[in-house]
C-alpha positions as CSV (number, residue, x, y, z in Angstrom):
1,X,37.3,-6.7,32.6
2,X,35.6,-8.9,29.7
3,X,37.8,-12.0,31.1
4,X,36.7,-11.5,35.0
5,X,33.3,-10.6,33.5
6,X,32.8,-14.0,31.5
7,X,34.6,-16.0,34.7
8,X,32.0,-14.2,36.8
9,X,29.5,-17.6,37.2
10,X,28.3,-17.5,40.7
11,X,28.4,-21.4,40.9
12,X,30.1,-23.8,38.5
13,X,26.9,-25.7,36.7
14,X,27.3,-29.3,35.8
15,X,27.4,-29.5,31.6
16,X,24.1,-31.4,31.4
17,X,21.9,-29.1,33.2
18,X,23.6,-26.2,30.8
19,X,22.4,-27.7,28.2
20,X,19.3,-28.0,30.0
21,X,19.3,-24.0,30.1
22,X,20.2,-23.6,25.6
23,X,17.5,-26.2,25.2
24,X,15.0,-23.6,27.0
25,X,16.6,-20.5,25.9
26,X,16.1,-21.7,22.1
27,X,12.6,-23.1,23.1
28,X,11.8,-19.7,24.2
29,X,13.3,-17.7,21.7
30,X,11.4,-19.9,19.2
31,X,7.8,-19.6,20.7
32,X,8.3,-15.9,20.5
33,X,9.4,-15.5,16.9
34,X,6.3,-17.4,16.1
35,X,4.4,-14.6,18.6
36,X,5.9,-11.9,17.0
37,X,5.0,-13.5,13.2
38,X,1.3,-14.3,14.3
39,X,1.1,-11.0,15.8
40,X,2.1,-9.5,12.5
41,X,-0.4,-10.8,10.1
42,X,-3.1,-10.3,12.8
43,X,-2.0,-6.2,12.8
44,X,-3.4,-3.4,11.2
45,X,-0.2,-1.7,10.4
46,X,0.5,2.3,11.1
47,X,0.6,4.8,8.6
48,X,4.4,4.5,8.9
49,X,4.2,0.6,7.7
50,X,1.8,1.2,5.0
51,X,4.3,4.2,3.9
52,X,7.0,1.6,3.8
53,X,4.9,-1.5,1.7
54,X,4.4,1.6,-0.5
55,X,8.2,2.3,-1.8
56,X,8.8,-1.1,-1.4
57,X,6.3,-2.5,-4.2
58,X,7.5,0.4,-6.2
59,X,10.8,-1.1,-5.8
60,X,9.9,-4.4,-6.0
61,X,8.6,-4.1,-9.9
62,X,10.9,-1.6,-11.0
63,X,8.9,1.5,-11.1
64,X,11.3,3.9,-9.1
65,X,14.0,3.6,-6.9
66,X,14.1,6.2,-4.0
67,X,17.3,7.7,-3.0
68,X,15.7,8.7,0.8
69,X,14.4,6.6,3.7
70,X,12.0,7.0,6.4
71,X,11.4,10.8,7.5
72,X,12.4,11.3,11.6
73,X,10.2,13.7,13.0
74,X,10.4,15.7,9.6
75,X,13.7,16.9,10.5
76,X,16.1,13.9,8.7
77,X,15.7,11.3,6.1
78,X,17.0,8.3,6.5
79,X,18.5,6.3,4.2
80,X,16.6,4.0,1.8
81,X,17.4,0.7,2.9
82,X,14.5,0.1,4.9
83,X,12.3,-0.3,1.7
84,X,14.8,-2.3,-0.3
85,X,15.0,-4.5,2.3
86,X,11.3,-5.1,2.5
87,X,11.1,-4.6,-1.5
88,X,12.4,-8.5,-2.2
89,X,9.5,-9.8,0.7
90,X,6.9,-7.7,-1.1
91,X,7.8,-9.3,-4.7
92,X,8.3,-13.2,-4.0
93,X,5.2,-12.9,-0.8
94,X,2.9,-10.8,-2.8
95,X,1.4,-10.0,0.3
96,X,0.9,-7.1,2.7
97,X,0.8,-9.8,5.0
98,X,3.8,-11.0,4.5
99,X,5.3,-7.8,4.5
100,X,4.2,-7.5,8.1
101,X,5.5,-11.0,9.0
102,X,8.6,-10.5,8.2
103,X,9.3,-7.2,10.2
104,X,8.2,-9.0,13.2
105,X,9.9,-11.9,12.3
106,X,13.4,-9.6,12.2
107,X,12.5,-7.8,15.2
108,X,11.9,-11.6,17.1
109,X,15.5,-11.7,16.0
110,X,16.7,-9.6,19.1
111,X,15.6,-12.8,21.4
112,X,18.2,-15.3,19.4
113,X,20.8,-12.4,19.6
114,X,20.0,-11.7,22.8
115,X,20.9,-15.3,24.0
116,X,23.7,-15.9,21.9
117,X,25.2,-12.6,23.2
118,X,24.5,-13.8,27.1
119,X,25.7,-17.3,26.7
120,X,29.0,-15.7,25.7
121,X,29.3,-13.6,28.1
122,X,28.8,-15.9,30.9
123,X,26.9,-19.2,30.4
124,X,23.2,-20.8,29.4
125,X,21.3,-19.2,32.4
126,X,22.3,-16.3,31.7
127,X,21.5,-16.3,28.1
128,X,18.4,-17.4,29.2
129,X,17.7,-14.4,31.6
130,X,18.5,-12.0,29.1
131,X,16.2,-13.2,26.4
132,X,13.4,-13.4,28.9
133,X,14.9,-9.8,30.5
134,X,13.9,-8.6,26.8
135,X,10.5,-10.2,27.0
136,X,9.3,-8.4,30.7
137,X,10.1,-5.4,30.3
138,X,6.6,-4.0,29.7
139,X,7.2,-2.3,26.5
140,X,8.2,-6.0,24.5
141,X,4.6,-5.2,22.9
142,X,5.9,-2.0,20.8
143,X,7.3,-3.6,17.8
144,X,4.0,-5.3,17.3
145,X,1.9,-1.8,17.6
146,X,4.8,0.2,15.5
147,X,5.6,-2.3,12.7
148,X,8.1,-0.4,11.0
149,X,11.9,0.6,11.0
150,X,12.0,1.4,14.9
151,X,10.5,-2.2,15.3
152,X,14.1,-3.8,14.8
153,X,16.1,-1.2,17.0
154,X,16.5,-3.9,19.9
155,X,17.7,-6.5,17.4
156,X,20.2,-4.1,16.1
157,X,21.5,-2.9,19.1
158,X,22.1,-6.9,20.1
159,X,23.9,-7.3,16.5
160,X,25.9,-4.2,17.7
161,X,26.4,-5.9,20.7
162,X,27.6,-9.0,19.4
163,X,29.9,-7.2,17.0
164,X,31.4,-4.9,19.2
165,X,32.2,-8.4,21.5
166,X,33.7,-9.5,18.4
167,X,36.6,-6.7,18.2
168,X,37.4,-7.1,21.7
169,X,40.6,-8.9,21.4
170,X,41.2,-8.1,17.6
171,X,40.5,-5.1,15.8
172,X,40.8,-5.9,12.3
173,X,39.3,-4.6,9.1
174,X,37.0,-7.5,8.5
175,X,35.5,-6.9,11.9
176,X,35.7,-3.2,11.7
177,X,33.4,-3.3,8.6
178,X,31.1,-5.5,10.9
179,X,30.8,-3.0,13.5
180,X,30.3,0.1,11.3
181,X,27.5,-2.3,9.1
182,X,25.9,-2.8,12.8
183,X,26.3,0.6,13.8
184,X,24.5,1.9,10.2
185,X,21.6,-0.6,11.3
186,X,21.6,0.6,14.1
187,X,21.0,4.4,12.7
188,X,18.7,3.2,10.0
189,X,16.3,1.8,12.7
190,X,16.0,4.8,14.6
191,X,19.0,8.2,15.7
192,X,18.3,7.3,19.0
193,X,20.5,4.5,18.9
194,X,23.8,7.0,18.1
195,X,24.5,7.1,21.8
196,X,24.9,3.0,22.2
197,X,27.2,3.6,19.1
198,X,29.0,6.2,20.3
199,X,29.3,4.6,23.5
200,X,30.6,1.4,22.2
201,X,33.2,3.0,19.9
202,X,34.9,4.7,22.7
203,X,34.6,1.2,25.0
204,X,36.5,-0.3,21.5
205,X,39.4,2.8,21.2
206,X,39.7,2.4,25.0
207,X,39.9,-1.6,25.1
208,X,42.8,-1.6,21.9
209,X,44.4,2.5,22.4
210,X,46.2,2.3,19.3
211,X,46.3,4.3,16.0
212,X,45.7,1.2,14.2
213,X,42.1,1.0,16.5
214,X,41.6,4.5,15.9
215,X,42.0,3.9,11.9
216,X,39.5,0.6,12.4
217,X,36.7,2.6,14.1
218,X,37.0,5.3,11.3
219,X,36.4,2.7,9.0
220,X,33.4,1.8,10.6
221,X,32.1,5.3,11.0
222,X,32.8,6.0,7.4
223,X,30.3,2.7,6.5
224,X,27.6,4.6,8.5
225,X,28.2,7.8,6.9
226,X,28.0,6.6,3.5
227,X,24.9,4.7,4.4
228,X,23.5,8.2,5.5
229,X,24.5,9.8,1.8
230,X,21.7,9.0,-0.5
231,X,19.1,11.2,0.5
232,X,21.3,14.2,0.3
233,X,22.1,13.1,-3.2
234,X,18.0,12.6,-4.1
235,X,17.3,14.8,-7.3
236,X,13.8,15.0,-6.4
237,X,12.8,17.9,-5.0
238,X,11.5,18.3,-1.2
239,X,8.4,20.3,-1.2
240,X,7.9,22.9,0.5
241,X,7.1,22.5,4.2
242,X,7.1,19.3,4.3
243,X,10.5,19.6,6.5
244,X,9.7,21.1,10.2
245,X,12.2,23.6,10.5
246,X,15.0,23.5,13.5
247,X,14.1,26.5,15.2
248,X,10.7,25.1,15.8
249,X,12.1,21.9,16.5
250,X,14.4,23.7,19.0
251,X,12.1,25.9,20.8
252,X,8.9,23.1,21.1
253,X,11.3,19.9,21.9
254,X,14.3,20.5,23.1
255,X,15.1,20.5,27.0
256,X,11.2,20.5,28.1
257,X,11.3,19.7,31.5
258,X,14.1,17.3,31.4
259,X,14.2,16.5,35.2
260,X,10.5,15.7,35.9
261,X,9.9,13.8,32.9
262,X,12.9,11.9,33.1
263,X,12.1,10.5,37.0
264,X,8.2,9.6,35.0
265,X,10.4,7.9,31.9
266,X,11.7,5.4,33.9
267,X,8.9,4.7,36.3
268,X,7.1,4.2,32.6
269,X,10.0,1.8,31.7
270,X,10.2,-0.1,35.2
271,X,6.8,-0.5,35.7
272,X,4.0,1.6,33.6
273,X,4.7,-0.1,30.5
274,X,3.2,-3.2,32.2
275,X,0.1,-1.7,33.5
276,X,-0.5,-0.1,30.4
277,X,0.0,-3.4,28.5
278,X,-2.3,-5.3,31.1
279,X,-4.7,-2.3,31.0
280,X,-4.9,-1.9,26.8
281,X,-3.9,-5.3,25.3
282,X,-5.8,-8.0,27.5
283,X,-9.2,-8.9,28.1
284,X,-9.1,-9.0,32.0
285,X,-11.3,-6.8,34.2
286,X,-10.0,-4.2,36.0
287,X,-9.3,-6.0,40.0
288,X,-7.5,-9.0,37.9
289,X,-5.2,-6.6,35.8
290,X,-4.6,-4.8,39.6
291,X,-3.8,-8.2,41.1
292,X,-1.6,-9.4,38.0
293,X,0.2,-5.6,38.0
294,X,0.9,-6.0,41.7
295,X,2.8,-9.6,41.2
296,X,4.3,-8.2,38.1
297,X,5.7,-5.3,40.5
298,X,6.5,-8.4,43.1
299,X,8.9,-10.6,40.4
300,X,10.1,-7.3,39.5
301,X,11.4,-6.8,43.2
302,X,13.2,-10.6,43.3
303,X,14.8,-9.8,40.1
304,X,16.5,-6.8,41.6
305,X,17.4,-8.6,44.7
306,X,18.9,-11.1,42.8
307,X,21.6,-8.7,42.8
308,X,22.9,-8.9,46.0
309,X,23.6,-13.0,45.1
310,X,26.1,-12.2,42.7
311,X,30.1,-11.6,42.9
312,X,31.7,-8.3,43.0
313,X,32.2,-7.6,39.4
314,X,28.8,-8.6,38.1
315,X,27.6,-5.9,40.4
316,X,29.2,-3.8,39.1
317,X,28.2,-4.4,35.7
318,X,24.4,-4.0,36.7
319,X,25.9,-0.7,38.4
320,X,26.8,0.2,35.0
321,X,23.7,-1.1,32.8
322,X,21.4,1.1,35.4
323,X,23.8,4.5,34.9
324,X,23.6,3.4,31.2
325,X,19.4,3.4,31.1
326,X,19.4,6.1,33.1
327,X,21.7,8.3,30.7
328,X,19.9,7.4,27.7
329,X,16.5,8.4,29.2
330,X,18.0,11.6,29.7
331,X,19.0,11.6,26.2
332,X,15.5,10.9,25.4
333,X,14.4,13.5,27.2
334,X,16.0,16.0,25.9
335,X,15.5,15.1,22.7
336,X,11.9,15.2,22.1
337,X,9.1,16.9,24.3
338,X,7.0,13.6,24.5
339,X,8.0,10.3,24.3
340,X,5.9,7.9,21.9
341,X,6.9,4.0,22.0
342,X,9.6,3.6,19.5
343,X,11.1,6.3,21.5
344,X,12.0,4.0,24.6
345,X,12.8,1.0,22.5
346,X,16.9,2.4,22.8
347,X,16.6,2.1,26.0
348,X,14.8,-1.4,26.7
349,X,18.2,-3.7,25.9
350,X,20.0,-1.9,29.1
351,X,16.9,-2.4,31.2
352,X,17.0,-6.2,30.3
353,X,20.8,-6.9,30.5
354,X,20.3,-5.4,34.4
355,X,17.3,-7.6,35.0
356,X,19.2,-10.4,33.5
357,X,21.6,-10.0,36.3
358,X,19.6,-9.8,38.7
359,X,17.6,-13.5,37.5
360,X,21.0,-14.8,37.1
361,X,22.2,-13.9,40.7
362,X,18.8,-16.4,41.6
363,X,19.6,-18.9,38.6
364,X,23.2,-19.4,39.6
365,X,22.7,-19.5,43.6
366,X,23.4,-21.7,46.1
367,X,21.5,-23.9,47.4
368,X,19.2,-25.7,44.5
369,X,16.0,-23.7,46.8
370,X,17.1,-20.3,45.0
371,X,17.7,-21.1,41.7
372,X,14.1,-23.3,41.4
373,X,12.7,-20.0,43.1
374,X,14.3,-17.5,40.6
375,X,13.3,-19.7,37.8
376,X,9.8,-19.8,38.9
377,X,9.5,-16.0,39.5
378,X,10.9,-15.6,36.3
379,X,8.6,-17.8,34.5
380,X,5.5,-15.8,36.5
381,X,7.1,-12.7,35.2
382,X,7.1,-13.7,31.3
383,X,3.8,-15.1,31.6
384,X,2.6,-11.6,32.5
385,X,4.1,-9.7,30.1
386,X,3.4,-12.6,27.5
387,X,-0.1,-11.8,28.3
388,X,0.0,-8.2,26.5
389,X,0.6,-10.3,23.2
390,X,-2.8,-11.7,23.4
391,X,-4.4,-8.9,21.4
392,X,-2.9,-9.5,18.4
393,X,-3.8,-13.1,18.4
394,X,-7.2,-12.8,17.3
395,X,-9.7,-11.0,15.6
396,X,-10.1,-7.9,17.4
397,X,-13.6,-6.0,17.5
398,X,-12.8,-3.2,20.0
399,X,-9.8,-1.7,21.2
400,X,-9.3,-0.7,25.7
401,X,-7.7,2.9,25.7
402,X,-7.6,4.8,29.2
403,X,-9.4,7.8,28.8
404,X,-7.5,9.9,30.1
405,X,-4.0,8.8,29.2
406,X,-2.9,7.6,25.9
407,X,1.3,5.9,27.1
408,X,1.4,4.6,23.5
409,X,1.6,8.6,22.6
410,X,3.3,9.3,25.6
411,X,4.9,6.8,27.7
412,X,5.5,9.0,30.5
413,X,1.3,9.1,30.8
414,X,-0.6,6.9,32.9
415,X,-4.5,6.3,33.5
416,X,-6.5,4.5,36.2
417,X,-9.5,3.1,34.2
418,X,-10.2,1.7,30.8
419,X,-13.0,1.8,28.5
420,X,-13.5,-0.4,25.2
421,X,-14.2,1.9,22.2
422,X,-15.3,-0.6,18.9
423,X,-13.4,-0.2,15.8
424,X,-13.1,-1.3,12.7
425,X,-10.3,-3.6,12.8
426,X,-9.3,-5.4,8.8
427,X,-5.6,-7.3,10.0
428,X,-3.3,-7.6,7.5
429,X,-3.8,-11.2,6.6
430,X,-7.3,-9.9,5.7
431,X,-6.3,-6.5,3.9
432,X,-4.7,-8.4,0.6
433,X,-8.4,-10.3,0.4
434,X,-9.5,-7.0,-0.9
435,X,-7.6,-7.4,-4.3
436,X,-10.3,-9.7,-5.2
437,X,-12.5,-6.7,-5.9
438,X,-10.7,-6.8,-9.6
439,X,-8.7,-4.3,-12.2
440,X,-11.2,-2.5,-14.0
441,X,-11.2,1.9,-13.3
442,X,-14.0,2.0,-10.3
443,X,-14.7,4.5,-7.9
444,X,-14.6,3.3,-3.9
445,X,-16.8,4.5,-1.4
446,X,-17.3,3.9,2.5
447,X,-15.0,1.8,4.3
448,X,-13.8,0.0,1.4
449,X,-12.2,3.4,-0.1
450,X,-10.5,4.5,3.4
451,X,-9.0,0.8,3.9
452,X,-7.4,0.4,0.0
453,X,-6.2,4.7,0.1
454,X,-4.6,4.4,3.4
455,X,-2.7,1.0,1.8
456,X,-1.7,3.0,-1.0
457,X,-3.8,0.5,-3.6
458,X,-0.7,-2.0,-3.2
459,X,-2.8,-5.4,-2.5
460,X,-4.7,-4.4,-6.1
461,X,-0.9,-3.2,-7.8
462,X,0.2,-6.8,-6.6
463,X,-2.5,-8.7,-7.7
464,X,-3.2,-6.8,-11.2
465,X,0.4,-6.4,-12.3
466,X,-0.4,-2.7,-13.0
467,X,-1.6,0.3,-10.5
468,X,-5.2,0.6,-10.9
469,X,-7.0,3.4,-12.1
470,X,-9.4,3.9,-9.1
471,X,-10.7,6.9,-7.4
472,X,-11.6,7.4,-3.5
473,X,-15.3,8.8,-3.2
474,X,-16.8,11.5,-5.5
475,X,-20.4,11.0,-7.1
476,X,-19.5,12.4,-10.2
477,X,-16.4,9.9,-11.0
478,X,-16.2,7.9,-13.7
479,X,-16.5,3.5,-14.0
480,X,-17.7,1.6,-11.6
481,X,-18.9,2.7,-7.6
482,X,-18.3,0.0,-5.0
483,X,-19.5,1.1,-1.7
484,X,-17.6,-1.4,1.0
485,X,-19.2,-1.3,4.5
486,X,-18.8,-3.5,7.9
487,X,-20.2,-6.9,8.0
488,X,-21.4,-5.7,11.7
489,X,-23.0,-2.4,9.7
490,X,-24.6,-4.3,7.2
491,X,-26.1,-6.6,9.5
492,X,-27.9,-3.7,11.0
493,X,-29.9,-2.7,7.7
494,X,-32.6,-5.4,5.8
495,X,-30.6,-5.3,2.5
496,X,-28.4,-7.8,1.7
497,X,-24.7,-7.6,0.4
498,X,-23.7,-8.3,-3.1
499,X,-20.4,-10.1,-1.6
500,X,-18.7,-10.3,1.5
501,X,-14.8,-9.9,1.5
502,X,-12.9,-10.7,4.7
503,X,-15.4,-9.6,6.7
504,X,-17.0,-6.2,4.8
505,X,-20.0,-5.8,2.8
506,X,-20.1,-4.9,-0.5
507,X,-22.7,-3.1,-2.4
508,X,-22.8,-2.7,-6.2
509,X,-26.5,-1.4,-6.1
510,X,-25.9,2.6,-5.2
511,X,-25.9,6.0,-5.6
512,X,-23.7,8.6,-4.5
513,X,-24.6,11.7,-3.2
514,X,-21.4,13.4,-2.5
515,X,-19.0,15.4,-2.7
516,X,-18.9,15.3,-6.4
517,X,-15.4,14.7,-6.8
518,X,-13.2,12.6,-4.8
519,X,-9.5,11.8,-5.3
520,X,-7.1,9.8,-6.8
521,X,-4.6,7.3,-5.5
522,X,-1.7,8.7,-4.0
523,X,1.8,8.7,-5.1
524,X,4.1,9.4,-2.2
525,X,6.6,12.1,-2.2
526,X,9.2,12.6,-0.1
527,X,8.8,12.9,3.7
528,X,5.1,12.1,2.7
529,X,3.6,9.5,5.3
530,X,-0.3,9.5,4.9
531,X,-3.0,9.6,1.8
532,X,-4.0,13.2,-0.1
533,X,-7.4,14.1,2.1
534,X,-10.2,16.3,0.7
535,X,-11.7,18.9,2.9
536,X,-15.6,19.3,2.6
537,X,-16.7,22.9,4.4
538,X,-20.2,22.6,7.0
539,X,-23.4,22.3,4.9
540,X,-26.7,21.0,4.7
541,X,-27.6,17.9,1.6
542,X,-30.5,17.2,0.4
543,X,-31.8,14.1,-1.8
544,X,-34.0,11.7,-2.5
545,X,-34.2,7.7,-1.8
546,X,-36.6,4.7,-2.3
547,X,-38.3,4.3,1.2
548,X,-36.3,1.1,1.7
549,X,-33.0,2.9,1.1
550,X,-30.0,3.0,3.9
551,X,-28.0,6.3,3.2
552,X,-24.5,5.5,4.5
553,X,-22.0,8.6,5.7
554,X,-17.8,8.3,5.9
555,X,-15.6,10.7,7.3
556,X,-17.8,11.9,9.6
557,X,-18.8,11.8,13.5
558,X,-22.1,11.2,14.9
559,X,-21.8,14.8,16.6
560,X,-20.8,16.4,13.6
561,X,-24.2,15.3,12.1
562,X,-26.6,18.3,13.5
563,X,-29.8,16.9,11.6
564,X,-30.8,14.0,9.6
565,X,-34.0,14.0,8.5
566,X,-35.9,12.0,5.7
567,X,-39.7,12.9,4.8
568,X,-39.4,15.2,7.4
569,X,-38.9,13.2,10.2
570,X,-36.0,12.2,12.6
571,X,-34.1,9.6,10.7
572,X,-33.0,6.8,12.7
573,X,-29.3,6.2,13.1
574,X,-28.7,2.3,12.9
575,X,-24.8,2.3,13.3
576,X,-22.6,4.6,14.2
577,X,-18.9,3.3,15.0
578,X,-16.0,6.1,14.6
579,X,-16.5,8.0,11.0
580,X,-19.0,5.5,9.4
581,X,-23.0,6.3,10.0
582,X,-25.8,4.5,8.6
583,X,-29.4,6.2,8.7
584,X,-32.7,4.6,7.4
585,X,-36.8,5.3,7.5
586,X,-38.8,2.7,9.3
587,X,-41.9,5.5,9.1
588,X,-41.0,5.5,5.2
589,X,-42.9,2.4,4.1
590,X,-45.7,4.2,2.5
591,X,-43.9,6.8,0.5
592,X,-43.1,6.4,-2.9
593,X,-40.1,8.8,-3.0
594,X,-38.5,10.0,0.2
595,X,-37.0,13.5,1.0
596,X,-33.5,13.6,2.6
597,X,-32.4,16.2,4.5
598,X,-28.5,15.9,6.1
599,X,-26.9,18.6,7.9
600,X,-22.9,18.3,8.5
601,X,-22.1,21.3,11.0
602,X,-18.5,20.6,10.8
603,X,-15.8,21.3,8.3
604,X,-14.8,17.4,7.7
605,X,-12.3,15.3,5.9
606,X,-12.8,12.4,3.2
607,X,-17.2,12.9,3.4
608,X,-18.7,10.6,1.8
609,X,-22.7,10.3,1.0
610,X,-23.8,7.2,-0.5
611,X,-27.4,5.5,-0.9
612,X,-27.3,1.6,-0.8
613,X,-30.4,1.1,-3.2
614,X,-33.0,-1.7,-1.7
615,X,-34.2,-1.8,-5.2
């Protein structure tokens, strides 16, 4: 089939306007890698990515060398090869930054693979259409919102592609040890990829149906097994509970209602992913993001009818990539109970290959009318889904979620409005800006101790040659107290910063207020993903200020504050965006000591009571 396949050109194209179609496809694949790399040092990163720049700077200066990888689902550890591939950025970058960068910058990869892998099997346009097929199919945004290991599951499925192409004719051992190196990529970036790998193995044993193909492919399974060994070889113990046991796991995920979800999986994948993109990750009001859905929805339709354009046995083959999406949903499915967005990315590359075919039954037509009209659809169609990208070009001061549907959780979920909720957004570019603050044992408070814990401390390890001795929050620590606050937040009180660091305040002149202890900086274990957190219990806090004082509160809600009241009076509230608060006295200018009075009627995580001293 692979010779009738790559014969399969609908009209024979002149060699000039060919090369008209690489010049374009590598144009394109270029002005994406440098999306994808903007993108990345404009993120914030995941708990998952700032787990990963953790081993990997432990790595990268010799302090410890982890036998197991990324925990899936708390079920299975991966292998460590993720972080010793990222250890080498983190030492010669010396930047989170970087770090992030160069994740996007492999899993841009998949749009060079992508054409390489089309132009071979048919010609330029083609190639073409399936880089672009990658680029509209609604979820190309994931990598950048899940920057770690699942981020590069399209790129290795391509190289899996490519290497299984490879052993078509000719199985030998070389190319065996290709596959199975592929295949273990393909494992490491996420299990959901075992069925494309299973899949192409028996495609292989079927093409050659030999011994000698049989003894080839076992070869390349034994490379992914041996890639899987370390972490059942890790001497350090796993503590208890951190793994989520299989009859839970069996019971909660497995098999929950498999048909219903599966019909909303692909309506998610087909045509959701878009909305929610246009809906979350662009500035346009709600009638334009309608109107650009609806002729999203309409290039999606000429794509597909593209179909009917092309000979027998490239229908067939777009026959074939459609049973092949639809199986692996099904897989999905069944696999986990809901479906967050490094989920689908197994199943985006046979989503694009059969939109590929349907642009190239419009880019190869006859007459010249069709393919100018495919190529313009498709160009519409890119520029849509090219529009999702936009939010991680810039600064961002407030997220769009739906309100009531969160598809990045679940992308079976859908909602029907938006609303912008403002955060507190420090990109990665910005985050290794913090080092600055310097070496010596302090104690951080406020935003600034939320931002360096969650990062594990690394931009400070990088930039002092030595982990730091700092503590998160606590008013009776010892050293130094840095309280680190919004430049927006600051802005609202009268006293002025000490410095500003990429964009947040920072206050030297203060007084904690509690809780009295705080904690240290984290040192991952096993299956470990996110920072030690410190539980405070409901109660009332009382303390005096200077009348000019601004007594900022971390970890902790506006609604979860039941009274706040200073001389006796209502304290006014002067900021309030997510967990950090900021409450002064305008009716305090007389006193000479002021009486605080702060009552947190929730049990809360990570509280933290600082003054910021006027005086």
């Amino acid at each position: 089939m692979s010779t009738s396949f790559a014969r399969a050109s609908t009209t024979a194209a002149p060699a000039r306007q060919l090369c008209g179609w690489r010049i374009a496809g590598l144009a394109f694949c270029c002005l994406m890698l440098a999306l994808h790399v903007v993108a990345g040092y404009n993120s914030a990163g995941v708990v998952d990515f700032r787990r990963d720049v953790y081993w990997a700077t432990v790595i990268a200066y010799g302090e410890g060398f982890p036998w197991s990888g990324p925990p899936i689902y708390q079920l299975v550890e991966l292998g460590p090869w993720w972080y010793y591939l990222l250890a080498p950025v983190l030492r010669l970058g010396g930047s989170i930054a970087v770090a992030a960068a160069a994740v996007q910058a492999l899993a841009a990869l998949k749009y060079f693979l992508a054409l390489r892998l089309g132009t071979r099997l048919l010609d330029a346009r083609f190639g073409v259409a399936l880089a672009a097929g990658i680029a509209v199919t609604g979820w190309a945004i994931a990598p950048l919102i899940f920057p770690s290991h699942p981020a590069v599951v399209e790129t290795t499925l391509w190289l899996l592609a490519l290497a299984a192409w490879r052993c078509r004719d000719i199985l030998r051992p070389a190319r065996a040890l290709l596959f199975g190196l592929a295949a273990a990529a393909c494992v490491h970036a996420h299990p959901t990829t075992a069925t494309w790998i299973l899949a192409a193995g028996l495609v292989l044993l079927w093409r050659h149906r030999s011994w000698h193909a049989l003894a080839m492919l076992g070869l390349a399974a034994l490379v992914v097994v041996l890639s899987l060994l370390p972490p059942w070889l890790d001497p350090q113990p796993l503590a208890v509970g951190m793994r989520k046991a299989a009859e839970t796991y069996a019971s909660h995920d497995l098999a929950v209602d498999p048909f219903g979800r599966l019909a909303r999986l692909l309506a998610g994948l087909f045509v959701n992913g878009e909305w929610s993109g246009l809906m979350m990750m662009t500035p346009w009001k709600l009638p334009t993001v309608r109107l650009a859905w609806a002729l999203y929805c309409v290039c999606l339709a000429v794509a597909f009818s593209g179909v009917a354009l092309l000979p027998r046995v490239l229908r067939r083959a777009f026959g074939i990539a459609i049973a092949a999406l639809v199986l692996q949903c099904a897989f999905l499915v069944l696999v986990r109970a809901n479906m967050p967005i490094w989920m689908l990315m197994s199943a985006l590359p046979a989503l694009a290959f059969a939109l590929a075919l349907g642009w190239y039954g419009w880019l190869s037509a006859a007459p010249a009318w069709r393919r100018v009209f495919g190529a313009v659809a498709l160009g519409v169609q890119v520029a849509l889904s090219l529009a999702t990208f936009s939010v991680l070009l810039r600064d961002i001061r407030a997220l769009r979620i739906m309100p009531d549907a969160n598809p990045y959780v679940d992308a079976t979920q859908r909602g029907a409005s938006y609303m912008r909720v403002p955060i507190a957004f420090f990109p990665a570019r910005k985050v290794d800006a913090f080092a600055a603050i310097g070496c010596a044992p302090m104690t951080l408070h406020g935003r600034l101790a939320a931002l360096l814990e969650a990062d594990f401390a690394v931009p400070l390890r990088i930039a002092c040659g030595r982990w730091p001795d700092l503590r998160f929050r606590g008013a009776d620590e010892a050293g130094e107290h840095l309280l680190g606050i919004e430049s927006a937040a600051a802005a609202k009180t009268t006293i002025a910063a000490d410095e500003t660091i990429a964009g947040m305040a920072i206050y030297h002149r203060i007084r904690p207020v509690g809780p009295a202890t705080g904690t240290q900086r984290t040192q991952l274990r096993r299956m470990q993903v996110v920072p030690e957190t410190l539980r405070s219990e409901a109660r009332t806090w009382a303390f005096q200020t200077h009348p000019r004082d601004v007594v900022s509160l971390t970890g902790v809600a506006a609604d979860a504050v039941g009274t706040a009241r200073a001389d006796g009076r209502p304290a006014k509230l002067v900021y309030a965006v997510g967990n950090q608060l900021l409450y002064a006295c305008d009716a305090c200018a007389g006193s000479v000591a002021v009486d605080w009075e702060i009552a947190i009627t929730q049990p809360t995580y990570n509280l933290d009571i600082v003054v910021i001293e006027a005086e």
